[in-house]
C-alpha positions, 0 to 999 in steps of 0.5 A, spaced: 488 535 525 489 529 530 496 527 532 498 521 536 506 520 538 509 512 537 513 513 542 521 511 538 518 508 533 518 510 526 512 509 523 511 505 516 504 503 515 497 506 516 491 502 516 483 504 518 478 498 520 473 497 515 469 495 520 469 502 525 471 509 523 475 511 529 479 505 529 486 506 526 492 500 526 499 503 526 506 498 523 513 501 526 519 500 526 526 502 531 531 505 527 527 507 522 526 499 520 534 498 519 535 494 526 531 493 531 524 491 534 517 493 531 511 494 534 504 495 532 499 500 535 491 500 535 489 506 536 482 509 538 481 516 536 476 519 541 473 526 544 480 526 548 484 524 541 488 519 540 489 513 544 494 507 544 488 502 545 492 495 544 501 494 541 504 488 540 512 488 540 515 484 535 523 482 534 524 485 528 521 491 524 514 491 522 514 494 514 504 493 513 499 491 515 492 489 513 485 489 518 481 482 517 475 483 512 472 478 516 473 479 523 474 486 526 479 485 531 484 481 527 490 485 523 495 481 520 503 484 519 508 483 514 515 483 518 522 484 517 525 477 519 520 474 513 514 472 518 507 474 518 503 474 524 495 475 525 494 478 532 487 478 535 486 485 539 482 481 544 487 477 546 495 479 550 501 480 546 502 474 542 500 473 536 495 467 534 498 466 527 505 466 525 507 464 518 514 463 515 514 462 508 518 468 505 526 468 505 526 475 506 523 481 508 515 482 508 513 489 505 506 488 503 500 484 505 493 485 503 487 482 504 482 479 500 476 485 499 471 480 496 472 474 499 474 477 505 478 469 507 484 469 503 490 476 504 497 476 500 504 477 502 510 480 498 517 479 500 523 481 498 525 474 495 522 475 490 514 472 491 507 473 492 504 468 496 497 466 497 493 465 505 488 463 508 489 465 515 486 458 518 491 454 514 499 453 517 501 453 510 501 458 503 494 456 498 499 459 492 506 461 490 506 467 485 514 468 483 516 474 480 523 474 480 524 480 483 524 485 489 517 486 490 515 492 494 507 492 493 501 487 492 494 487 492 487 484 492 483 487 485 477 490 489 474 488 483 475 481 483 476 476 489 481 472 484 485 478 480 492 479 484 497 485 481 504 487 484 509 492 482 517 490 483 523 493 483 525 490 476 520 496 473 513 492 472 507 492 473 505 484 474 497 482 474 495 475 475 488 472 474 488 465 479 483 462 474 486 462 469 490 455 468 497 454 472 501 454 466 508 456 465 507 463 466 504 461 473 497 465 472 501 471 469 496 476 465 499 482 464 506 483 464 507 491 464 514 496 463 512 501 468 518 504 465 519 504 457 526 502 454 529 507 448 524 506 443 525 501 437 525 502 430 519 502 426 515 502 434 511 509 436 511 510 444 508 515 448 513 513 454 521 512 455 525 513 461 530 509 465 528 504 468 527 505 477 524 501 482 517 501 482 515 502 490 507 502 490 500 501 487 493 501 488 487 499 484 482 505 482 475 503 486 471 505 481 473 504 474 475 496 475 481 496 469 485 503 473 491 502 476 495 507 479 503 506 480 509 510 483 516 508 486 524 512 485 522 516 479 518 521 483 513 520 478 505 517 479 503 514 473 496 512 472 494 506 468 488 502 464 490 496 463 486 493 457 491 498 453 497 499 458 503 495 455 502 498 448 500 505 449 503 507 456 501 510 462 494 514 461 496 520 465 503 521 469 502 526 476 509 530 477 511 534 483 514 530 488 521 531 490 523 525 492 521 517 492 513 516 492 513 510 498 505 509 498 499 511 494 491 511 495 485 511 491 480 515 494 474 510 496 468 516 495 471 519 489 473 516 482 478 521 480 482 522 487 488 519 489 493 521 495 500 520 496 506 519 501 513 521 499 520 521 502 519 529 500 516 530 507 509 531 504 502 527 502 499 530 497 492 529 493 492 528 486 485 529 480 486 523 475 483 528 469 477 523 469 472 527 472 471 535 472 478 537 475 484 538 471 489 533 471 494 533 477 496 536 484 490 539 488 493 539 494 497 537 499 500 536 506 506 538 509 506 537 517 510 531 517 518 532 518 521 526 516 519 522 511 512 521 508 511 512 509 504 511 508 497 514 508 490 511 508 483 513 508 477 512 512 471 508 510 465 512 513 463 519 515 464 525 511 468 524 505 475 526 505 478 524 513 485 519 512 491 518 516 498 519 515 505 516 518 512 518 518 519 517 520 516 523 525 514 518 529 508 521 529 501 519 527 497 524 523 489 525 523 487 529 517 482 533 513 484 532 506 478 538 503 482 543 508 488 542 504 484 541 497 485 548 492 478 551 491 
């Protein structure tokens, strides 16, 4: 295990260069992103470890970041005034882009995997946006009416866009589809079951919680994993999610799962952070493993903001951040039941 120091930042987001396999961008944030400055690091990782390449200090807090699919020195950051930024690591401290749309907070971007020319935005104000990083303005305005936490790209299709929001959905939006009154809604799925209804069966019923994370299965393009408050992953297949629930549910977190991530090597694996201090790794069922958790990391001591996989290399290498204000550098196998 590989450890870097962020200084007095608390760290919120993790992210791996799709381009290179020892570079790794870090968003941060003072006083755990209530009040103060943000930072974003871009860090080498070497034979002497981990090394601050590059950072960049914002005015306010920094909540994710996205790399460019297109362009291998350019990361996009969601800030908490409301702005995006691109920076460009070849270039000194200032940002090349800034946009500022969105009301509220921005909590997650995504760039666009197939395309590789657009990326999303979601905010607290309750929209996804749409960008092109060489326009000034949003292409599109994807409204939720919701607090929405996460948003992301399908890795499947450059036009599908799916978001979770603290109203307890699951929202998936197909942009060709025509701009009607749903504004390209597709699916609009209850993370959570209400009480069940007279004469209706349903494998699933709990309170309403805020719904905090997600991400696209790599492999099987209908698969969708959520997690948020509850505590609870949920595992979804959306050809017959809002009728019969979720496929599966990973229970064993004690406290808010704040990121998800499918492994981009194997179909049937899924890594979480959460505010119980832990990352863990988890077996969908899908495959020959049984269904649930099959390891997990505990060396954080704060709690766990984001995790994400390397692209390249032996299988099984990620990153993890947290409040600690520590960068972790990890083998997920050593930490995997036999």
């Amino acid at each position: 295990m590989i450890e870097f120091k962020t200084d007095a930042m608390n760290g919120y987001a993790v992210k791996y260069s799709p381009f290179f396999d020892n570079r790794v961008a870090v968003a941060s944030s003072a006083n755990y992103g209530l009040l103060g400055n943000g930072r974003l690091y871009v860090c080498r990782l070497g034979p002497n470890g981990i090394v601050a390449e590059q950072t960049f200090d914002t005015q306010d807090a920094l909540y994710d970041l996205a790399w460019s699919e297109s362009n291998d020195t350019q990361i996009v950051v969601g800030s908490g005034d409301g702005t995006i930024k691109l920076y460009d690591i070849t270039t000194n401290r200032f940002p090349v882009m800034t946009w500022a749309e969105h009301r509220r907070e921005v909590y997650a971007v995504s760039w666009n995997l197939v395309t590789k020319d657009t990326f999303a935005s979601s905010s607290w104000d309750g929209t996804v946006k749409i960008w092109n990083p060489q326009r000034q303005d949003s292409i599109l305005t994807l409204p939720t009416h919701s607090c929405t936490y996460s948003a992301s790209f399908s890795p499947h299709s450059p036009a599908v866009v799916s978001c979770v929001t603290a109203d307890s959905h699951l929202r998936i939006f197909d942009l060709r589809t025509p701009a009607s009154a749903n504004n390209h809604l597709v699916h609009l799925i209850p993370i959570h079951g209400g009480p069940p209804r007279p004469g209706v069966t349903t494998r699933y019923s709990c309170p309403p919680s805020e719904c905090l994370t997600h991400d696209w299965n790599k492999y099987r393009p209908e698969t969708i994993a959520t997690a948020g408050v509850d505590t609870a992953i949920r595992i979804w297949d959306l050809r017959n999610a809002r009728a019969l629930g979720p496929l599966a549910e990973l229970q064993g977190h004690e406290f808010a799962v704040r990121k998800l991530a499918w492994s981009p090597h194997l179909s049937d694996v899924l890594l979480s952070a959460s505010y119980d201090m832990t990352c863990r790794i988890w077996s969908d069922g899908s495959n020959k493993t049984p269904l649930g958790e099959i390891g997990r990391m505990d060396r954080h001591t704060e709690f766990c903001t984001g995790v994400d996989w390397c692209l390249f290399g032996a299988e099984g290498w990620c990153a993890s951040v947290s409040w600690d204000k520590r960068l972790l550098v990890w083998d997920v196998r050593q930490f995997m039941a036999t």
